[in-house]
C-alpha positions in Angstrom: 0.0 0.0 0.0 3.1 2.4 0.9 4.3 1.3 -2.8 1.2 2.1 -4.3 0.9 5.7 -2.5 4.4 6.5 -3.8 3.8 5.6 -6.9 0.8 7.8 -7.0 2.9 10.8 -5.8 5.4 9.8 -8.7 2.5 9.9 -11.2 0.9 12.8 -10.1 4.1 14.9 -10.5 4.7 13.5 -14.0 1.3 14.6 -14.8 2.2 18.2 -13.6 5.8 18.1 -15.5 3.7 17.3 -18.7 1.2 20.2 -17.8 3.2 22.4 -17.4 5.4 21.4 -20.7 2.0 21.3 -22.8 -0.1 25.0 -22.9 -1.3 24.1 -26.2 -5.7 23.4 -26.8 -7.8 21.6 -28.9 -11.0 20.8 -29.3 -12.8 17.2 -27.8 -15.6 15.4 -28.8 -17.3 12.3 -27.0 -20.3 11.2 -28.3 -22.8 14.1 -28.4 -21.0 16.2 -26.1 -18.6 18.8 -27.2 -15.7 21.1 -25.6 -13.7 23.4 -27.3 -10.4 24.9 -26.2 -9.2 22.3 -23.6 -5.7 22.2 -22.8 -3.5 19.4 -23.5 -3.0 18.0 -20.0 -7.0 17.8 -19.0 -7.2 14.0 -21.0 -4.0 12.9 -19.2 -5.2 14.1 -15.7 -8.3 12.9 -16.2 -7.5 9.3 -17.1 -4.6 9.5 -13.8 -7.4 10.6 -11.9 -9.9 7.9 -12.6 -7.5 5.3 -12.3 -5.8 6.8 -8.9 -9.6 7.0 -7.7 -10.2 3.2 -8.3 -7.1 2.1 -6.7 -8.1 4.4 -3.8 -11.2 2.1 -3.8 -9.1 -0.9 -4.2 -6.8 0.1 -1.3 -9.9 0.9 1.1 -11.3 -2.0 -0.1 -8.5 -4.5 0.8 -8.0 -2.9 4.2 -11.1 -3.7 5.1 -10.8 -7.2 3.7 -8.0 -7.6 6.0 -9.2 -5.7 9.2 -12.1 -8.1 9.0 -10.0 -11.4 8.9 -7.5 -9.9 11.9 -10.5 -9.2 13.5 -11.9 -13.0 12.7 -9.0 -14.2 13.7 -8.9 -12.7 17.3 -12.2 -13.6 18.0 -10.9 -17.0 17.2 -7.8 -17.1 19.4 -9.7 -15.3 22.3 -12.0 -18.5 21.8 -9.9 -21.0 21.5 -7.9 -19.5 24.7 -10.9 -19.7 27.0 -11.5 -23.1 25.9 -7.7 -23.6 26.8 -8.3 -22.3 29.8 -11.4 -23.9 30.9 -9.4 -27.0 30.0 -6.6 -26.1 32.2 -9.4 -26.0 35.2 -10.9 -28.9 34.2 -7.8 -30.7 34.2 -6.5 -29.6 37.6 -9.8 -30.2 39.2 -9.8 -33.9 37.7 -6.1 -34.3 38.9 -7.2 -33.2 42.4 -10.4 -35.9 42.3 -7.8 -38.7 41.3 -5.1 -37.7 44.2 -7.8 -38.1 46.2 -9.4 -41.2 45.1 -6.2 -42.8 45.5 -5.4 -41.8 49.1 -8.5 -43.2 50.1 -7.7 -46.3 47.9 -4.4 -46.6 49.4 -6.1 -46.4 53.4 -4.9 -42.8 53.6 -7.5 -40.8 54.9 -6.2 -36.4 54.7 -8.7 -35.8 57.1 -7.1 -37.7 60.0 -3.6 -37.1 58.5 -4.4 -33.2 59.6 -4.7 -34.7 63.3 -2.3 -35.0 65.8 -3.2 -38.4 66.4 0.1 -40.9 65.5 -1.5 -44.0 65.5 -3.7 -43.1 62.5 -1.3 -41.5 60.7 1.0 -44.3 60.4 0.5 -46.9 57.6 1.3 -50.3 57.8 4.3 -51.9 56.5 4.2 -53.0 52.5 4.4 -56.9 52.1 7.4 -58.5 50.8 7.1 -59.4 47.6 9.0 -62.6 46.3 12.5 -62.5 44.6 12.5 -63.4 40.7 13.6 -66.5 41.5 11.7 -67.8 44.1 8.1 -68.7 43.3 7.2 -70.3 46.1 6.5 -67.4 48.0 3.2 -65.5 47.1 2.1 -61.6 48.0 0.4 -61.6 51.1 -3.3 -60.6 49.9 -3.5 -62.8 47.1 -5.3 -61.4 43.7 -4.5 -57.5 44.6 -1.9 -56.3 42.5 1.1 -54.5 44.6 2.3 -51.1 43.7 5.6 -51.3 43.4 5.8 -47.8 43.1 5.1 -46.8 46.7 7.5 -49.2 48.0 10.9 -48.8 45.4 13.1 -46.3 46.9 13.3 -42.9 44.6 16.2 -42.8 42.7 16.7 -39.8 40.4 17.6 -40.5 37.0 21.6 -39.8 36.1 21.9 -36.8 33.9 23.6 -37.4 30.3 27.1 -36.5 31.9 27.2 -39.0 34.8 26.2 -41.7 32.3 29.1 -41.0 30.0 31.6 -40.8 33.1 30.1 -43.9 34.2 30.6 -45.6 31.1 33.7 -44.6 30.4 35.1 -45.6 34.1 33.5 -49.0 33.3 31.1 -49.0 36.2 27.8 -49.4 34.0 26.7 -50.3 30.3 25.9 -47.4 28.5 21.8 -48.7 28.5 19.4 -45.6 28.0 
């Protein structure tokens, strides 16, 4: 649009060189309409004006066009945000109502966890579970599956240096 607008100033001083270079008349006919004495430069200012004027229209025209899909497309992201953001809630609310399910499927009740009383806030010791090799000994509360995951102890993963220097002293395999 900047382009267009210099190039209008560009034409429009052409026009005015060849106006000023032209003083000389003659007469124009257009269908039954008639002028006499009209100086050289009218036609060519004329004909720049109409086609300045339409690309005037054009320009107004395709701002519009384009104010209207910015505009679209706002409404659109401010929608799709929300919807992000109701999400987001939904999602923390439904993390909360699983933490919850589980301590009370795992016998730990937050209510009596905010108590001073000791002897409720203590759980009972996980059952052994058998070594790899020995299946003759069986979980304690047979069909319940035993969540290993509670009872491992945490071990942080080794960061991508401490592998390598492990490796390299020959104190692990280089498994990822």
């Amino acid at each position: 649009m900047i382009l267009f607008l210099i190039l209008l100033v560009l034409a429009a001083a052409a026009v005015g060189l060849y106006a000023t270079e032209n003083t000389g008349t003659h007469d124009v006919t257009l269908w039954q309409w008639h002028w006499s004495a009209v100086p050289d430069w009218v036609p060519v200012v004329a004909t720049a004006a109409v086609i300045g004027g339409l690309f005037l229209l054009y320009m107004l025209y395709s701002g519009m066009i384009h104010g209207v899909r910015v505009g679209s497309m706002r409404r659109r992201v401010t929608t799709r945000e929300s919807t992000i953001n109701d999400l987001r809630r939904d999602n923390q609310r439904l993390r909360e109502e699983n933490a919850r399910a589980r301590s009370e499927l795992h016998g730990m009740d937050r209510g009596v966890a905010a108590t001073s009383d000791r002897a409720a806030m203590e759980t009972p010791a996980p059952d052994p579970m058998p070594a790899n090799n020995d299946i003759s000994r069986e979980p304690a509360a047979a069909g319940t599956a035993v969540d290993r995951s509670r009872t491992a102890p945490y071990r942080p993963r080794a960061t991508f240096g401490e592998r390598v220097r492990a490796f390299f002293s020959g104190r692990e395999p280089a498994g990822y």
